[in-house]
Jmol script that loads the backbone (N, CA, C; Angstrom):
load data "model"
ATOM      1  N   UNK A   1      61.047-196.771-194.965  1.00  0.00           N
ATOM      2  CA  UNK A   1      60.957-196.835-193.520  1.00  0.00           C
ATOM      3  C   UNK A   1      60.199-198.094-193.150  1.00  0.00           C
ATOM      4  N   UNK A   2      60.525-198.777-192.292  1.00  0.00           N
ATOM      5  CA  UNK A   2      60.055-200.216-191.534  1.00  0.00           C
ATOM      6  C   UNK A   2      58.544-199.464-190.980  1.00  0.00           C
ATOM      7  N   UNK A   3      57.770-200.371-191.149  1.00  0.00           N
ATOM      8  CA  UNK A   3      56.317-200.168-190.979  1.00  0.00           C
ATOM      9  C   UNK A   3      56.126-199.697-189.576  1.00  0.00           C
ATOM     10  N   UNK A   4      57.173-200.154-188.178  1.00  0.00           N
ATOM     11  CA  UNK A   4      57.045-199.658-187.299  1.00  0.00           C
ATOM     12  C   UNK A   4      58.030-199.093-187.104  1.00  0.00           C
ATOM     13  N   UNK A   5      58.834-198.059-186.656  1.00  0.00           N
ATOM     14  CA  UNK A   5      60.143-197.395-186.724  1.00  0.00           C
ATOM     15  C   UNK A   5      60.122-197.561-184.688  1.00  0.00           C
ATOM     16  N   UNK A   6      61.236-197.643-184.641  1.00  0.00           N
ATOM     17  CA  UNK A   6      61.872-197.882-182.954  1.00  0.00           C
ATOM     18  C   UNK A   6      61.714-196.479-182.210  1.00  0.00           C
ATOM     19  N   UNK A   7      61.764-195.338-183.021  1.00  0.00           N
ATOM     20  CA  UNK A   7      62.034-194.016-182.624  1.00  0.00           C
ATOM     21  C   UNK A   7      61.071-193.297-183.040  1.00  0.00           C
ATOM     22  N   UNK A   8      60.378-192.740-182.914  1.00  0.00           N
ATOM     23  CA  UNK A   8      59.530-191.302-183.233  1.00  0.00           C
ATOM     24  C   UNK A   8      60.141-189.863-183.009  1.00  0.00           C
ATOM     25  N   UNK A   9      60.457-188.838-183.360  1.00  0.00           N
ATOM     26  CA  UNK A   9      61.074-187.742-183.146  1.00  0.00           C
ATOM     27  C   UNK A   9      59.792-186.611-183.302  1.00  0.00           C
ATOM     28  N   UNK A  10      59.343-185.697-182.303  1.00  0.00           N
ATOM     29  CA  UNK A  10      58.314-185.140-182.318  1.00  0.00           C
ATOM     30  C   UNK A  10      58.455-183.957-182.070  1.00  0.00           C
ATOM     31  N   UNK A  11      58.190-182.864-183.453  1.00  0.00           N
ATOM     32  CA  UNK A  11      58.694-181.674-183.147  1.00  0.00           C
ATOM     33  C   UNK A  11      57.589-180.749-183.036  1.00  0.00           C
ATOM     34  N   UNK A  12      57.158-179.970-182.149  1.00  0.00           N
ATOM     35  CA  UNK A  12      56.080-178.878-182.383  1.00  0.00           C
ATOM     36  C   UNK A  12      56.509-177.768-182.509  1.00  0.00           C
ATOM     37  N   UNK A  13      55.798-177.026-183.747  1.00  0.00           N
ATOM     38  CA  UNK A  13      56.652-175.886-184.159  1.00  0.00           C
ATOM     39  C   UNK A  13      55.483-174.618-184.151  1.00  0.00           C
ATOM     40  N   UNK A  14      55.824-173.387-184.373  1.00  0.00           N
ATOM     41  CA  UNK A  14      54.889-172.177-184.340  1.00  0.00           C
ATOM     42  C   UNK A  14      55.835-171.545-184.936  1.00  0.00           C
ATOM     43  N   UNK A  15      55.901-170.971-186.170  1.00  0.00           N
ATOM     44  CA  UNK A  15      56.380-169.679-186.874  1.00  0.00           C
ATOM     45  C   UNK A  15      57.872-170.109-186.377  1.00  0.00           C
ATOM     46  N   UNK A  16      58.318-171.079-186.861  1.00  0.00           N
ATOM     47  CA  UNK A  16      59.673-171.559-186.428  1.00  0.00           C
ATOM     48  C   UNK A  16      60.308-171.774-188.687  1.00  0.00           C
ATOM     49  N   UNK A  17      59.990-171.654-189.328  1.00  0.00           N
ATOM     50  CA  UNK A  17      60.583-171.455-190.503  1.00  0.00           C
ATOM     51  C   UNK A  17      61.968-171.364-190.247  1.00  0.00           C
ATOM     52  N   UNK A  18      62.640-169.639-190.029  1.00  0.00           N
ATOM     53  CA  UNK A  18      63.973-169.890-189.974  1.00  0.00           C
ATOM     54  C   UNK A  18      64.827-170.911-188.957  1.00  0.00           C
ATOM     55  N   UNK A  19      64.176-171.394-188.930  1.00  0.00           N
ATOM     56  CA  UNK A  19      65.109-172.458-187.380  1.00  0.00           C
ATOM     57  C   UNK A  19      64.472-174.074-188.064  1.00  0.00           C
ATOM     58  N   UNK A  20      63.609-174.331-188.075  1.00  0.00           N
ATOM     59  CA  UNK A  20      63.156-175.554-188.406  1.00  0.00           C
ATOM     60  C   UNK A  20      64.113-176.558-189.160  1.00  0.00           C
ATOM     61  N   UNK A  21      64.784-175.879-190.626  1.00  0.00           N
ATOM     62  CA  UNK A  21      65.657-176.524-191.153  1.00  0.00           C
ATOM     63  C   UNK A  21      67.073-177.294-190.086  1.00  0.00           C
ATOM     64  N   UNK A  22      67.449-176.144-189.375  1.00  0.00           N
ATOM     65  CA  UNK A  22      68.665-176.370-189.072  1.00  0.00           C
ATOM     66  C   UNK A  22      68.303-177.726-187.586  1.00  0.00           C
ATOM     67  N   UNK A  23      67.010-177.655-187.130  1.00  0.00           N
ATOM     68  CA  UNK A  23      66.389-178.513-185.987  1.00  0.00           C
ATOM     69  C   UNK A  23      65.995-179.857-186.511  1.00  0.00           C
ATOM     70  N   UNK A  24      66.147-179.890-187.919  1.00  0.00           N
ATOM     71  CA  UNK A  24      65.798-181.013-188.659  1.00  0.00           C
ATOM     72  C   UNK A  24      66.801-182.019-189.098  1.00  0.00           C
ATOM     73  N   UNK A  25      68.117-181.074-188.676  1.00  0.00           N
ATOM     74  CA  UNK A  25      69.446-182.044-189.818  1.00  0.00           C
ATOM     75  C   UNK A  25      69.496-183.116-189.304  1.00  0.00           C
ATOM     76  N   UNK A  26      69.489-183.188-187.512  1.00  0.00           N
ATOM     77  CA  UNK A  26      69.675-184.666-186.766  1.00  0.00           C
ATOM     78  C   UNK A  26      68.992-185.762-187.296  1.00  0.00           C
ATOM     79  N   UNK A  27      67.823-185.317-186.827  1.00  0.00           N
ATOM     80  CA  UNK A  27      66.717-186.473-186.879  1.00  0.00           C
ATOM     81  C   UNK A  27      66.417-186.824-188.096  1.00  0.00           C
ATOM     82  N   UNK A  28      66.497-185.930-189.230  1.00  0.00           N
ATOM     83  CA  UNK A  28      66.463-185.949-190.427  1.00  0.00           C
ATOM     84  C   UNK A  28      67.569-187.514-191.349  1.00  0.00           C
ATOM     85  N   UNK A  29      68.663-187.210-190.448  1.00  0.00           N
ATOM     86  CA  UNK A  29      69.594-188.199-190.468  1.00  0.00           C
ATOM     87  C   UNK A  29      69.875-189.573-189.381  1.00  0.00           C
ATOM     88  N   UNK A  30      68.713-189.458-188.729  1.00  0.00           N
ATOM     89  CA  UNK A  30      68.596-190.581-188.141  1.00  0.00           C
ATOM     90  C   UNK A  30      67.518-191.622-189.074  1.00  0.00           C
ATOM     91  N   UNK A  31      66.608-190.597-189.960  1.00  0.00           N
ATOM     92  CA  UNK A  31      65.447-191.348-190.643  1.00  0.00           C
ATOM     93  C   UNK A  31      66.251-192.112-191.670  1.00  0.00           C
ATOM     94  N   UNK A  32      67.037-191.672-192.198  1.00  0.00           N
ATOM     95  CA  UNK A  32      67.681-192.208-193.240  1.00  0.00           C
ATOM     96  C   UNK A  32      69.045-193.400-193.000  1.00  0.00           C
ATOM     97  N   UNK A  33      69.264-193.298-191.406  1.00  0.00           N
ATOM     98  CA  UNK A  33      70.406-194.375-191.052  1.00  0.00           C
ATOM     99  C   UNK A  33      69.776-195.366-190.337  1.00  0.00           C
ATOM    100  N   UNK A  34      68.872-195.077-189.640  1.00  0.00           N
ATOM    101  CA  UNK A  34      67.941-196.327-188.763  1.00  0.00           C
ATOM    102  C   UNK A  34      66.919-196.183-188.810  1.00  0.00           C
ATOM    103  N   UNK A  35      65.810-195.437-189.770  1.00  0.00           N
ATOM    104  CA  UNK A  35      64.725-195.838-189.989  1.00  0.00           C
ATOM    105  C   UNK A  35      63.551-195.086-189.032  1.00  0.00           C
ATOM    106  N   UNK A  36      64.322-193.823-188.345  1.00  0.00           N
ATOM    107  CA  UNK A  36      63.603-192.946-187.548  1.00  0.00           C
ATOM    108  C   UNK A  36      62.061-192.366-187.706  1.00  0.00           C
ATOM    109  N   UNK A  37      61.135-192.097-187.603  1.00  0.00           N
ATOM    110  CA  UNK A  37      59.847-191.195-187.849  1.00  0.00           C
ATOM    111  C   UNK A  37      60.109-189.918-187.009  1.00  0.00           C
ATOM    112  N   UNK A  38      60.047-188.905-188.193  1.00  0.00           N
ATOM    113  CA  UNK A  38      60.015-187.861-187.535  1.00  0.00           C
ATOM    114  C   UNK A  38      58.931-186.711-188.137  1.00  0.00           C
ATOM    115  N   UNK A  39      58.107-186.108-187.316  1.00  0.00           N
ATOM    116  CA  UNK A  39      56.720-186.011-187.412  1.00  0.00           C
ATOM    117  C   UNK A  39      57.045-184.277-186.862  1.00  0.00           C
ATOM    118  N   UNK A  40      56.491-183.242-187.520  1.00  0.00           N
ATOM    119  CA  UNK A  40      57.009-181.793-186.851  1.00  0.00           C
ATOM    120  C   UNK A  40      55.157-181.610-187.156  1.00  0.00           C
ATOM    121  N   UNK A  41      54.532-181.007-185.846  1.00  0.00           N
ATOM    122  CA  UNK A  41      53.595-180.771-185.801  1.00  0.00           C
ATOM    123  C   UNK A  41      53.310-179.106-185.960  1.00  0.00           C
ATOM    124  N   UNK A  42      52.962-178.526-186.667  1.00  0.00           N
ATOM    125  CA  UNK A  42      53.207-177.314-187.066  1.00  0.00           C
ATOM    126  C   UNK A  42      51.388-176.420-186.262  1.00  0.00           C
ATOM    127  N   UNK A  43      51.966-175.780-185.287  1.00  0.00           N
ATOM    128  CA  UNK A  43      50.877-175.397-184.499  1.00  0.00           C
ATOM    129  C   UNK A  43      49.823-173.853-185.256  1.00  0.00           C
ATOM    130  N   UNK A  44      49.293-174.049-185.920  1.00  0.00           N
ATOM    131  CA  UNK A  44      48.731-172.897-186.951  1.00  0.00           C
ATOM    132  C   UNK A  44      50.042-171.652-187.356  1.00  0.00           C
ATOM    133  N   UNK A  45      50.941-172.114-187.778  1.00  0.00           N
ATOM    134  CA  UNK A  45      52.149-171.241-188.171  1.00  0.00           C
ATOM    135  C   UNK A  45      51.460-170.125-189.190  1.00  0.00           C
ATOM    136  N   UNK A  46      52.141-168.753-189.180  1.00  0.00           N
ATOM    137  CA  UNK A  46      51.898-167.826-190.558  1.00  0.00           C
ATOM    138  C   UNK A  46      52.859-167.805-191.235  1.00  0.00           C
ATOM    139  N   UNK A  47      53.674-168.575-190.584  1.00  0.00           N
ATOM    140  CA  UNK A  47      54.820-168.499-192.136  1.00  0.00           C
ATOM    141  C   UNK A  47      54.689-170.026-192.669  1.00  0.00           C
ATOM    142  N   UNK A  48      56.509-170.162-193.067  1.00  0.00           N
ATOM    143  CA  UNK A  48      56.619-171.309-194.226  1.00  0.00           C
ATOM    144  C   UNK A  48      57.019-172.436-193.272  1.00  0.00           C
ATOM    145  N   UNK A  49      56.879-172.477-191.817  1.00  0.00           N
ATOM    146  CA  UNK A  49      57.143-173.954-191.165  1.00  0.00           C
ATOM    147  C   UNK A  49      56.686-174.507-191.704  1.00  0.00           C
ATOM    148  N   UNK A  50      55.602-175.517-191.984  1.00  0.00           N
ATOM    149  CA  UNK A  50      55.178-176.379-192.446  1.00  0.00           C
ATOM    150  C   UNK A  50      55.842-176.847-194.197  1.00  0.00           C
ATOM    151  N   UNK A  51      55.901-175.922-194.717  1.00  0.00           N
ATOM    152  CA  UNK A  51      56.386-176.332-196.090  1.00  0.00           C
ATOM    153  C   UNK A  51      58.183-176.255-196.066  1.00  0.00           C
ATOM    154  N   UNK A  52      58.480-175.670-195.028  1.00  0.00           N
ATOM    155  CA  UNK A  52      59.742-176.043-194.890  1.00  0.00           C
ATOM    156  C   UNK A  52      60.465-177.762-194.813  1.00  0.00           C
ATOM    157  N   UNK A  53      59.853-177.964-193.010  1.00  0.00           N
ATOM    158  CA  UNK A  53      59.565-179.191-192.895  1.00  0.00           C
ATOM    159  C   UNK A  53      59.706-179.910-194.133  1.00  0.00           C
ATOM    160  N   UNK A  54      58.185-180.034-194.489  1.00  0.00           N
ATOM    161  CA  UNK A  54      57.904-180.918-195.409  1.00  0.00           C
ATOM    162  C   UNK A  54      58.951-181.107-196.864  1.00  0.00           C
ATOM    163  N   UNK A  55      59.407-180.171-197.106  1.00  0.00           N
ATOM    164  CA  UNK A  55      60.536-180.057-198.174  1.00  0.00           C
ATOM    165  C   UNK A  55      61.770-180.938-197.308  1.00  0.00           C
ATOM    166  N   UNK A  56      62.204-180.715-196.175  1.00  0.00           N
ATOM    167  CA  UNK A  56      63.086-181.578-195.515  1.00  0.00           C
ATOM    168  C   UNK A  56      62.882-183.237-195.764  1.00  0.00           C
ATOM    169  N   UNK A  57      61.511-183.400-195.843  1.00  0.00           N
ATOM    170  CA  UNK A  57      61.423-184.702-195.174  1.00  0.00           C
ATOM    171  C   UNK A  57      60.698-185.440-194.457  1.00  0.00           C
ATOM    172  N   UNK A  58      60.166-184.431-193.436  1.00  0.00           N
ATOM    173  CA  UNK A  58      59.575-184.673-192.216  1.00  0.00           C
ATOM    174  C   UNK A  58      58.063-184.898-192.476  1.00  0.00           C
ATOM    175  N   UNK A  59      57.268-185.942-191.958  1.00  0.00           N
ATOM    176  CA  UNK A  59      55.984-185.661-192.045  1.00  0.00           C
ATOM    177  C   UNK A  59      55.419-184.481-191.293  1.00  0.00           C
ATOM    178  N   UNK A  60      54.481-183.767-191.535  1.00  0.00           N
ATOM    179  CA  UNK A  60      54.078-182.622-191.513  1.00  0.00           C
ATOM    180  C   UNK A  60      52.531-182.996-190.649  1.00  0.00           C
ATOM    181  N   UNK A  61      52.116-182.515-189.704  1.00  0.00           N
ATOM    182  CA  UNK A  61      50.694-182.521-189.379  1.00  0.00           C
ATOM    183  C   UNK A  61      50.580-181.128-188.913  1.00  0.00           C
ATOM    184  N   UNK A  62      49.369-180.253-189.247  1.00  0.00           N
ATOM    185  CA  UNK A  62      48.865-179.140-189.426  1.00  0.00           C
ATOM    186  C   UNK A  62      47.444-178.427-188.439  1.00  0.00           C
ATOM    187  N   UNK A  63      47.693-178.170-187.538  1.00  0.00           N
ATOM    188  CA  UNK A  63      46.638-177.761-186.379  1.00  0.00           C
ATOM    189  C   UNK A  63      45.775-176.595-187.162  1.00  0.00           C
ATOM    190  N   UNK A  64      44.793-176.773-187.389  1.00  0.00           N
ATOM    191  CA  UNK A  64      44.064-175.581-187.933  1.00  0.00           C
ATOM    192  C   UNK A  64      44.008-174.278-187.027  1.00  0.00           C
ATOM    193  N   UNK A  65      44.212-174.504-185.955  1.00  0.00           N
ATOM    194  CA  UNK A  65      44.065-172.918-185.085  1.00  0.00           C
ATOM    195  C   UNK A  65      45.249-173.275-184.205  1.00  0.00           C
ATOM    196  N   UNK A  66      45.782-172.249-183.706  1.00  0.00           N
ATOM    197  CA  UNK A  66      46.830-172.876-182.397  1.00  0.00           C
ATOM    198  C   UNK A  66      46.257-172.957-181.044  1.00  0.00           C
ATOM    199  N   UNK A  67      46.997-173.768-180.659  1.00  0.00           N
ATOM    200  CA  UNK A  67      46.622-174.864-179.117  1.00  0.00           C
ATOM    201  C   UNK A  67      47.726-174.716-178.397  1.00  0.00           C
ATOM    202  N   UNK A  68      48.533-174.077-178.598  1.00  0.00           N
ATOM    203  CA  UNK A  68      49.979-174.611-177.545  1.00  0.00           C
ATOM    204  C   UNK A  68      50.631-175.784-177.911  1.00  0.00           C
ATOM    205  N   UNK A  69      52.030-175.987-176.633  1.00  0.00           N
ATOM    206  CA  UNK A  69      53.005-176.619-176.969  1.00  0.00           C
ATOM    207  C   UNK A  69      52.503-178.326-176.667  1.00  0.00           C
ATOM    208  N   UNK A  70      51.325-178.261-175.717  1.00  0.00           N
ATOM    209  CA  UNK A  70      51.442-179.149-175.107  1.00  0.00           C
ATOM    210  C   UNK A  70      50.205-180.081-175.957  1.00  0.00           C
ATOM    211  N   UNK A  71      49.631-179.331-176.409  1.00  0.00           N
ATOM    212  CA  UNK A  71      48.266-179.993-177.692  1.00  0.00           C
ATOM    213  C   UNK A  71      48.936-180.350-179.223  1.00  0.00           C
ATOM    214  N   UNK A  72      50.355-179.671-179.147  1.00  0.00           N
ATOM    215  CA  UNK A  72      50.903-180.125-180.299  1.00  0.00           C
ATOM    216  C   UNK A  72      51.642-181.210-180.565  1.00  0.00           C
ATOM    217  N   UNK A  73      52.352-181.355-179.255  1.00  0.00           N
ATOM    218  CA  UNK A  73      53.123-182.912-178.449  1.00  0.00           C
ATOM    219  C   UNK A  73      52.308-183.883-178.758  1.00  0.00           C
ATOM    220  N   UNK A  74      51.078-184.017-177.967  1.00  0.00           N
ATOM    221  CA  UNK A  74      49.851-185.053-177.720  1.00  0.00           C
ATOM    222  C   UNK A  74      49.254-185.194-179.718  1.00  0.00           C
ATOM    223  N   UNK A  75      49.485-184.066-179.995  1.00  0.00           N
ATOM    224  CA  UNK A  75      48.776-184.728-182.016  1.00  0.00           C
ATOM    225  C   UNK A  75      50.198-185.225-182.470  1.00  0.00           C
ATOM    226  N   UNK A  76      51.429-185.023-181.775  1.00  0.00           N
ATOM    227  CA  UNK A  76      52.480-186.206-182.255  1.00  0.00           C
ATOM    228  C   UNK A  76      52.493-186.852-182.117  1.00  0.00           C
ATOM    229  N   UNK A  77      52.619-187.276-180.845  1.00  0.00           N
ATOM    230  CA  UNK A  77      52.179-188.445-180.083  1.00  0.00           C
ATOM    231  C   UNK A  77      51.162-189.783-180.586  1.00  0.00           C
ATOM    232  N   UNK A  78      49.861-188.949-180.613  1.00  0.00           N
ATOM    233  CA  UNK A  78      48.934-189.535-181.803  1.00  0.00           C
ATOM    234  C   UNK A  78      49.324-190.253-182.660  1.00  0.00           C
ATOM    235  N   UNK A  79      49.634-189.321-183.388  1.00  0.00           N
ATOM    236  CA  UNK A  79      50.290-189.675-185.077  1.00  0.00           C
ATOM    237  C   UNK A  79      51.174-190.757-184.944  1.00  0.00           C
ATOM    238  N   UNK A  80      52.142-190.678-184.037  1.00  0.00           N
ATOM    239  CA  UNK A  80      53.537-191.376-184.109  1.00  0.00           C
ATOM    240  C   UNK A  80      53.460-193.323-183.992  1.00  0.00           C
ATOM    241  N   UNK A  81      54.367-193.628-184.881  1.00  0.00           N
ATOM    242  CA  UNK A  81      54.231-195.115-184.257  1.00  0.00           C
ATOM    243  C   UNK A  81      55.319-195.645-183.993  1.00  0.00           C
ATOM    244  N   UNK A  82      56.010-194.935-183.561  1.00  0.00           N
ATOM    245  CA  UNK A  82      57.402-195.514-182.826  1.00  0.00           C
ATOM    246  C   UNK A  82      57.252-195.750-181.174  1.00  0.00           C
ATOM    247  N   UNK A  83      58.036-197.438-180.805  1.00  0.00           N
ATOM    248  CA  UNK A  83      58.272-197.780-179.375  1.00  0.00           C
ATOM    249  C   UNK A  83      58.552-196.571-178.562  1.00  0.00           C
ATOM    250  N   UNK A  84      59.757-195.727-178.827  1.00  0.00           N
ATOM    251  CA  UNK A  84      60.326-194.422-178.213  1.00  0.00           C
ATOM    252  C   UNK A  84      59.909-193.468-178.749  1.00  0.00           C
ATOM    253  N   UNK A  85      58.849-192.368-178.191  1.00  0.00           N
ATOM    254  CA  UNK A  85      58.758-190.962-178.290  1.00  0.00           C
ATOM    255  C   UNK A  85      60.313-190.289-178.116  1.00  0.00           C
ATOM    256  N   UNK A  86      60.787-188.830-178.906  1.00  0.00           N
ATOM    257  CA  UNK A  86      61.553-188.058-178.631  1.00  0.00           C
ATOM    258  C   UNK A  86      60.794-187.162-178.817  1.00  0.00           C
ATOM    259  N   UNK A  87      60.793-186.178-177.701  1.00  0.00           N
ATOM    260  CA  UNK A  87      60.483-184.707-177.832  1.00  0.00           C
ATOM    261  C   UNK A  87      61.492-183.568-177.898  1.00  0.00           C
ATOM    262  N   UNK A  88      61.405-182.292-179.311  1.00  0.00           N
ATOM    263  CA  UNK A  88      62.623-181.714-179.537  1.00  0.00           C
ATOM    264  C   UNK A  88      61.625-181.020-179.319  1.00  0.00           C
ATOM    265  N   UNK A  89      62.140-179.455-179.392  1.00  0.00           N
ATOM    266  CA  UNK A  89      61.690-178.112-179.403  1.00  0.00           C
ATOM    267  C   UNK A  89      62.664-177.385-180.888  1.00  0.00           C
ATOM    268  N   UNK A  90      61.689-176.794-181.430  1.00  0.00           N
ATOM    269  CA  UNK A  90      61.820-176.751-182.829  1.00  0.00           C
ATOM    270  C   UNK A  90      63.305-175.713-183.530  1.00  0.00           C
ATOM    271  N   UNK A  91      63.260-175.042-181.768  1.00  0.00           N
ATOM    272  CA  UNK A  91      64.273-174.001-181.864  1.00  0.00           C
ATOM    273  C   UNK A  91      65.852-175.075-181.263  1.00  0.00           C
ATOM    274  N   UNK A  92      66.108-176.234-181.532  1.00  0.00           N
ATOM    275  CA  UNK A  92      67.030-176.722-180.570  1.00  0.00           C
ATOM    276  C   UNK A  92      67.627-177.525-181.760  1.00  0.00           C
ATOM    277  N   UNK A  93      69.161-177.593-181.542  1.00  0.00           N
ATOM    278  CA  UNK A  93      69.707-178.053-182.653  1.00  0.00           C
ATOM    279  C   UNK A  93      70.588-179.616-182.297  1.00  0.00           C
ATOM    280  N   UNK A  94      70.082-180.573-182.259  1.00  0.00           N
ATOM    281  CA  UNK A  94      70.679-181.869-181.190  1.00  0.00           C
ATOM    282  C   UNK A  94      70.999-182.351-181.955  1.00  0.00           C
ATOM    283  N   UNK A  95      72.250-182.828-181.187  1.00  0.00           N
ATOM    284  CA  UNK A  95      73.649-183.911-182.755  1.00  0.00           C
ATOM    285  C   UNK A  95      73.099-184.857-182.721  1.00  0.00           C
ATOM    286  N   UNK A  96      73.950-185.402-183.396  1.00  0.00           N
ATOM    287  CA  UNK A  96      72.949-187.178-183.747  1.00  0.00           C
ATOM    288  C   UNK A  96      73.222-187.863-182.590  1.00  0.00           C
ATOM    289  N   UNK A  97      74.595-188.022-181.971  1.00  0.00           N
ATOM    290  CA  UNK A  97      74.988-188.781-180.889  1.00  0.00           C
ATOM    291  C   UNK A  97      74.288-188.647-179.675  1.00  0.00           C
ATOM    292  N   UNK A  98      73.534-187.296-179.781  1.00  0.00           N
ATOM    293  CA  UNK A  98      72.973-186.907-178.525  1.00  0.00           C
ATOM    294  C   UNK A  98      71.493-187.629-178.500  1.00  0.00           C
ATOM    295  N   UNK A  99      71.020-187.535-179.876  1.00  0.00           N
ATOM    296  CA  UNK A  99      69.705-187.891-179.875  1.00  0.00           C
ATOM    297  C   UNK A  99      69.488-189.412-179.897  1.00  0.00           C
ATOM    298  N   UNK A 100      70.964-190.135-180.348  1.00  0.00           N
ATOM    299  CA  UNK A 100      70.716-192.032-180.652  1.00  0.00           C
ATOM    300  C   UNK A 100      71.261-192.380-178.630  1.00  0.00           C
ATOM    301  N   UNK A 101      71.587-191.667-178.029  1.00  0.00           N
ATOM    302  CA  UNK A 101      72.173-191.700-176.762  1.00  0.00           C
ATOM    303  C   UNK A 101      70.916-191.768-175.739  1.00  0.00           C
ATOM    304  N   UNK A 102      70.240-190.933-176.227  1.00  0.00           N
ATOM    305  CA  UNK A 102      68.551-190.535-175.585  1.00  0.00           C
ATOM    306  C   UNK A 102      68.123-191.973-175.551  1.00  0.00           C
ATOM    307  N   UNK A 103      67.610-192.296-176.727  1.00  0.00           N
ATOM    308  CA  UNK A 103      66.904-193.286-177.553  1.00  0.00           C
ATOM    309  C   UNK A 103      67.299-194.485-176.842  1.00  0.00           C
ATOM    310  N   UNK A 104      68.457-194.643-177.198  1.00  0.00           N
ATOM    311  CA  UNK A 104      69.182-195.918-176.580  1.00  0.00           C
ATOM    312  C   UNK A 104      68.952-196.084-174.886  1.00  0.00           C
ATOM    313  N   UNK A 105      69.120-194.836-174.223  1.00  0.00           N
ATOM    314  CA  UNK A 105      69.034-194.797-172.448  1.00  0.00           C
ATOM    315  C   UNK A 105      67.382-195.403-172.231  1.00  0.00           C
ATOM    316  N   UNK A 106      66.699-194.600-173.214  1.00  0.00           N
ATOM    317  CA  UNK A 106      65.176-194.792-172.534  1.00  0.00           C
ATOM    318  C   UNK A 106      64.775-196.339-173.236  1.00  0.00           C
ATOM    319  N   UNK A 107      65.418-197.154-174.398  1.00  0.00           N
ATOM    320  CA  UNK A 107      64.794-198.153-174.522  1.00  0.00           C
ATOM    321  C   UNK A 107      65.510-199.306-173.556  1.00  0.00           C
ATOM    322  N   UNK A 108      67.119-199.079-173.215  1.00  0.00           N
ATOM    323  CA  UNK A 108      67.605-200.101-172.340  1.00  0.00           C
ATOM    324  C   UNK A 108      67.030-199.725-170.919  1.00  0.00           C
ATOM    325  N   UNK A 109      66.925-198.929-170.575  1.00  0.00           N
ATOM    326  CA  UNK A 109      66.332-198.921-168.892  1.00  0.00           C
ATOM    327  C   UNK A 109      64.850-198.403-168.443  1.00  0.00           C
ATOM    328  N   UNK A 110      63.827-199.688-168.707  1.00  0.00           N
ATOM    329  CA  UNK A 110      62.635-199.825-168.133  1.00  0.00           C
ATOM    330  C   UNK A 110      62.481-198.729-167.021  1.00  0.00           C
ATOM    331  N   UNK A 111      63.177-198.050-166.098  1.00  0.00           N
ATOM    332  CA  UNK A 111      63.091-197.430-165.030  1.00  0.00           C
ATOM    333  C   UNK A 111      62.713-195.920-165.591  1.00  0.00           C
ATOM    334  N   UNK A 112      63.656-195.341-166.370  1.00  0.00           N
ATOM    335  CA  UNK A 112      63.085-194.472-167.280  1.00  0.00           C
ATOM    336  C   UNK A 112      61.841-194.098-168.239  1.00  0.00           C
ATOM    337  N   UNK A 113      61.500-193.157-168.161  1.00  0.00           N
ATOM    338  CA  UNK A 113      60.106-192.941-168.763  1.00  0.00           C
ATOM    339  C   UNK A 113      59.900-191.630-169.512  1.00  0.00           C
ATOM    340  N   UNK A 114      61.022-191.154-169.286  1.00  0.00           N
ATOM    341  CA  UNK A 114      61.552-189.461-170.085  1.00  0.00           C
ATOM    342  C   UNK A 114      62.816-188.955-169.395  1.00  0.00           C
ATOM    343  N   UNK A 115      63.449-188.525-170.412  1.00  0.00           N
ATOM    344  CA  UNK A 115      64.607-187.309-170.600  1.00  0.00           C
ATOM    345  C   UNK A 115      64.733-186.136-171.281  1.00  0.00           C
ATOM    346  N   UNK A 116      65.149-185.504-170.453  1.00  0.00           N
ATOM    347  CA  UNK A 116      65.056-183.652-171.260  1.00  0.00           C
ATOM    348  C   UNK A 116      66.394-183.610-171.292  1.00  0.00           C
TER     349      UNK A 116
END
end "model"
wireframe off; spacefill off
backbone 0.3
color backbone group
């Protein structure tokens, strides 16, 4: 991966194990075609999110107690060193076209500043 990646993909997860894999295939495959960072912030999970993730691919950061959705965003955020933030929700399964379409809207038009 290029020392600064263009994209960040930022997933916050809670006891999301069975879903995580399948929320990972996109972005998972964006890291490997353009050099994506994708960072799943795992909000004090009791299951295997985190080692799921991390078996995927994904860098992994680990909240010792849970905080919510919105304290888990902001330690991606943190972490991340990509020009473009993406924010997924861990339960959401986005094609690739959808997610390089995002990426592409918010870095060509300055006017933009987020898309859901």
């Amino acid at each position: 991966m290029s020392p600064s990646p263009e994209v960040s993909v930022i997933i916050p997860a809670y006891n999301e194990a069975e879903r995580i894999g399948r929320c990972l295939e996109a972005p998972m495959r964006a890291l490997r075609e353009r050099g994506w960072e994708v960072i799943v912030v795992d909000d004090a999970s009791t299951d295997a999110t985190a080692d799921v993730a991390r078996d995927l691919g994904a860098l992994v950061i680990q909240l010792p107690d849970n905080r919510g959705v919105a304290a888990t965003r902001n330690a991606g955020a943190r972490a991340s060193h990509g020009a473009t933030l993406l924010f997924l929700d861990a339960d959401i399964v986005a094609p690739l076209e959808t997610l390089y379409a995002l990426a592409d809207r918010l870095r060509d038009d300055s006017s933009i500043h987020a898309a859901g």
